[in-house]
N, C-alpha and C positions, 0 to 999 in steps of 0.2 A: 402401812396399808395406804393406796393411793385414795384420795376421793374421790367418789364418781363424777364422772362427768354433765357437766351442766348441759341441759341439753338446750340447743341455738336456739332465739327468739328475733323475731320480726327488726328488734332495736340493733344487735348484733351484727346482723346482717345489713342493715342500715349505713351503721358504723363505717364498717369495714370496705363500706364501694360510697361512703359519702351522702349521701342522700336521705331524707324524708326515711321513718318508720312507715309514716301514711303511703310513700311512692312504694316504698316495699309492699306492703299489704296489697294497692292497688293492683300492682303487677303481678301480684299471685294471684289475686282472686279474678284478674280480667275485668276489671273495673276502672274508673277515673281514668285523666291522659297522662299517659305513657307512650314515651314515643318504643318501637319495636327494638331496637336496637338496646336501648336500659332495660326492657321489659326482659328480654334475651341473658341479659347479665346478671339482672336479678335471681331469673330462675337458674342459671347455671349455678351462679355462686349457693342458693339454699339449696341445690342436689348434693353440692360440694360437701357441704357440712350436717348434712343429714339431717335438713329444718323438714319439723313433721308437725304443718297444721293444729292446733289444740281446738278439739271436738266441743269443749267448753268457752274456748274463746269465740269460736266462729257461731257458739247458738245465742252468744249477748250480740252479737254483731247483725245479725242475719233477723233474731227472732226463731229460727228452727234450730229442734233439740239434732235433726240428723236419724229419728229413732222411729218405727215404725208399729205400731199393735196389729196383735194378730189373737182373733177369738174362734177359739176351736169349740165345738159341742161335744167332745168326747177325748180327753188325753190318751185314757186309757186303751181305746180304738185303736189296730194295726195302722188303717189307713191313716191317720191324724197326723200322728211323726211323719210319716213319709211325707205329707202337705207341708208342715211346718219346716222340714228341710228345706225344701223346693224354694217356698216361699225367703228362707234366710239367704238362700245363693243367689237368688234372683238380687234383692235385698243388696247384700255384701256389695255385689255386681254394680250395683247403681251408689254407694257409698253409704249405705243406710242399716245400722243395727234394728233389729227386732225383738221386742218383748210381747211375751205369748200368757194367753190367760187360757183359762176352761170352763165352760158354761157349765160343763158337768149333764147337761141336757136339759137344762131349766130354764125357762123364761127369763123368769125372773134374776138369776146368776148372770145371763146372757146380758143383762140390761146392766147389771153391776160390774161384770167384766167390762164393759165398754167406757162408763162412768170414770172406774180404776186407770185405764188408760191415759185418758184424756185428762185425767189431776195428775199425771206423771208427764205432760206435757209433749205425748206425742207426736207428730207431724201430721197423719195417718192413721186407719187401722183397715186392715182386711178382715174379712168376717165370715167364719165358713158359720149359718145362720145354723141353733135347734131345729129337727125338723118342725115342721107344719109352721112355724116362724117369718114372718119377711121383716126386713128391714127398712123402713122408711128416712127416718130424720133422724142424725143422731147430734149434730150439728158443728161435727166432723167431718173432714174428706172422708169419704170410705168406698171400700172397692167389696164386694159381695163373690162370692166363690159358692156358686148352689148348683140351679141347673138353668138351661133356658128357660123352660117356660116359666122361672120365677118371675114376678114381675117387679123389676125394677135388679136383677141380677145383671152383673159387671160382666164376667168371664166362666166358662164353666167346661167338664169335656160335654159332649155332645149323648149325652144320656141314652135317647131314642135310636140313637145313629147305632150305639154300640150294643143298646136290646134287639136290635135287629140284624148285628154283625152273629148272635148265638143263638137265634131260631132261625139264619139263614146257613148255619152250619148245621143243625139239628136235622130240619130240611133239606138238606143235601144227603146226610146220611137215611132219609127216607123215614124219618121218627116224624109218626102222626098224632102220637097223643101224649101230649106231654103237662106238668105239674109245675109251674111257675110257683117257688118260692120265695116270698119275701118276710119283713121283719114290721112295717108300719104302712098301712093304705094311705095314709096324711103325708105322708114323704113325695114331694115333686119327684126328685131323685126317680126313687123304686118305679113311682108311677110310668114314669118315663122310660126307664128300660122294659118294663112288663109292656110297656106298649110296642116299644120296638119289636120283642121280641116276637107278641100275635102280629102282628104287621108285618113280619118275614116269612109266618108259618103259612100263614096264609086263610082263606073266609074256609077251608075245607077240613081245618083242623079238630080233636077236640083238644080243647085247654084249657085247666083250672087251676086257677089261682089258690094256693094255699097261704095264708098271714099268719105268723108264728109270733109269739110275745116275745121282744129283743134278748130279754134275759133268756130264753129257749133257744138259743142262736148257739149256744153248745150244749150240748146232752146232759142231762142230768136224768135222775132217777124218777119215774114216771112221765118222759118228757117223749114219751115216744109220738112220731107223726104221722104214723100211719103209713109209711112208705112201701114197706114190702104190700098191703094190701090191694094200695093202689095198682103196685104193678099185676097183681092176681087179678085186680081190672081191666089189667091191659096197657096201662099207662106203660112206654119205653124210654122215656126221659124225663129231667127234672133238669131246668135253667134256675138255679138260684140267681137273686138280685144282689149279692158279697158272696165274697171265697168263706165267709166265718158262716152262712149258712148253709154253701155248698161240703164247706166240711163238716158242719152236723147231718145233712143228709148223707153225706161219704158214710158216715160213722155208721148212722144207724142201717144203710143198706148191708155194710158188711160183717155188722152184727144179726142180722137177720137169716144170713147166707149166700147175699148176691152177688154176684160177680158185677164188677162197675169196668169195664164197657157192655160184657157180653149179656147181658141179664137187662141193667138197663143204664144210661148215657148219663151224664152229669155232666153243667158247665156252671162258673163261677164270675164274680165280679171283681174288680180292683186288682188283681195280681199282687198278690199280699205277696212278703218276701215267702211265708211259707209254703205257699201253693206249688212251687215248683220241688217242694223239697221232699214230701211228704210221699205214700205208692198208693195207688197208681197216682200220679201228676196231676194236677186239676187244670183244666180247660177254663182259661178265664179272659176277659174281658179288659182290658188293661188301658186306663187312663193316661195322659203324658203332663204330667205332671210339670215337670220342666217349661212348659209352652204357656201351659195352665197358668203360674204362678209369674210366668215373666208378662204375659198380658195384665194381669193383676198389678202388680208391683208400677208398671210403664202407664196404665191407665189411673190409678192412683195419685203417680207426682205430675200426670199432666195436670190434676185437680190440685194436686198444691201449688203446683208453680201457677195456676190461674187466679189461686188467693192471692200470691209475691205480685201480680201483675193489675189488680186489681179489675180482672177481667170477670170472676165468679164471684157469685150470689154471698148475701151475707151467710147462709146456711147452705154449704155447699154441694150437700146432698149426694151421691152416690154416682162413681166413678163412671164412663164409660169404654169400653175396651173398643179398639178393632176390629177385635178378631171375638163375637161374643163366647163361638163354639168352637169347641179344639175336638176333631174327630177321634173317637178312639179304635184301639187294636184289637184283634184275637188272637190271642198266643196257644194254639192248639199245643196239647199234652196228650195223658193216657186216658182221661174220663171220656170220653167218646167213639162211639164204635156205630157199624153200622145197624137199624132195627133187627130186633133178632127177628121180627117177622119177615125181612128181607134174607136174612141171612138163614132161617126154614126153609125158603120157597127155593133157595136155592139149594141147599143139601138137598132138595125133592126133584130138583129139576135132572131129570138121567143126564148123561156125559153126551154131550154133540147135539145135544137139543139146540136149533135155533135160534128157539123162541125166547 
């Protein structure tokens, strides 16, 4: 059996074209004088032999591990994985692994997650905060992933912009009285889209806010919301703040016997992978995740490389982005149709009428 192959080192490569370990190192990493011509040869020959960096040599050299944190408030959450991806390709992207904690939704986890990091020698950590939480000092680079109006928030999608991309669909389809659900009145987040969403319907509407206990976010036994009542109110739409609340309100309208568009509308938040999958479609609100996480990530190592540069504060305090807000989308499905009080007036209206 042959033995494996060693794999090339810095001295090697040295060897082999004559020269300094140190002139090699320099020429790879774009440092010290190297005229262009050796710097040229250098890198040709370790392509040649398939020299691959040691992620442990270059964090005693540098002082950085290469490795990034990232603290989530809920693993278990649809939306969290889909962050945590975003954020690893952004990451990957720019040469940088990522290790992921869970607040679990606690304070105080929150505060130990961040600690755990930072003894494992992080670079960074990104922080999507518990709600009602802000981040101040941690004495870390950090980059913050919440909403605008948080204060002192990195990057976010644009919260308000996309509550108002789903009462300006709601209003379109002619629904004047509608049920804003959400899961926490303490959530910048939520707050923010229920705002958008009265800020598109407009001062002529009626709208009420319904706050559901998170755990009530799927249906369980005695957890009813009163939805089919509402609509014997009159209410013809319900704008949930998540697709996981928009689908317990799905549930419970069509356990009750309503037809979801025709009876009454429904839209949702985040475009969880489910919401397109399930019948009727859910109508949801869909963040760009992608945009999200590369502002993050790019606002992040400007703050470390200002540490490498001796340019940032001893306690370097919270990232700034670009771009703070990344607008979001509406991905229209099947939960929305027009007010069946529009679509009455019109079965009433005779053939050739006008008006």
């Amino acid at each position: 059996m042959n033995a494996p192959r060693s794999r090339p080192n810095l001295t090697q490569i040295a060897a082999l074209l004559d020269v300094s370990a140190a002139t090699v190192s320099n020429a790879l990493s774009g440092k010290g004088r190297v005229s262009a011509e050796l710097a040229e040869r250098i890198r040709t020959k370790a392509a040649e032999l398939g020299y691959m960096p040691s992620q442990a040599g270059r964090a005693l050299r540098t002082g950085r591990s290469q490795v990034l944190g990232l603290v989530l408030p809920d693993i278990a959450n649809p939306l969290f994985p889909q962050i945590a991806q975003a954020i690893e390709h952004a990451a990957a992207a720019a040469g940088y692994g990522v290790l992921i904690a869970d607040s679990r939704g606690d304070a105080a986890m929150q505060t130990q997650a961040i600690t755990r990091l930072q003894d494992r020698g992080v670079d960074g950590i990104i922080i999507v905060p518990r709600r009602g939480t802000r981040i101040i000092s941690t004495g870390s680079p950090v980059a913050v992933i919440d909403s605008p109006s948080t204060p002192g928030n990195t990057v976010s999608a644009d919260h308000w912009q996309g509550g108002a991309l789903a009462g300006a669909h709601l209003a379109a389809l002619g629904h004047t009285d509608v049920v804003i659900i959400g899961s926490n009145p303490a959530s910048n987040v939520q707050n923010d889209r229920a705002g958008g969403i009265r800020s598109a319907l407009g001062p002529d509407r009626r709208v009420e806010v319904l706050w559901i206990e998170p755990h009530e976010a799927l249906h369980g036994p005695g957890a009813s919301l009163g939805l089919s009542a509402r609509v014997a109110e009159g209410f013809t739409a319900f704008a949930a703040l998540s697709d996981l609340q928009a689908l317990r309100a799905l549930t419970e309208l069509q356990q009750a016997g309503l037809r979801v568009p025709q009876d009454a509308s429904l839209t949702g938040f985040d475009d969880l992978i489910w919401s397109s999958a399930i019948t009727p479609a859910i109508t949801s609100v869909r963040m760009d995740m992608p945009a999200i996480a590369e502002e993050a990530i790019q606002a992040l190592l400007r703050l470390i490389e200002s540490q490498d540069t001796g340019t940032a504060p001893r306690d370097p305090g919270i990232a700034r982005a670009s771009r703070p807000s990344v607008p979001m989308s509406l991905v229209v499905r099947q939960t929305c149709g027009p007010s069946p009080r529009i679509t009455a007036e019109q079965q009433q209206t005779p053939a050739g009428d006008s008006q």
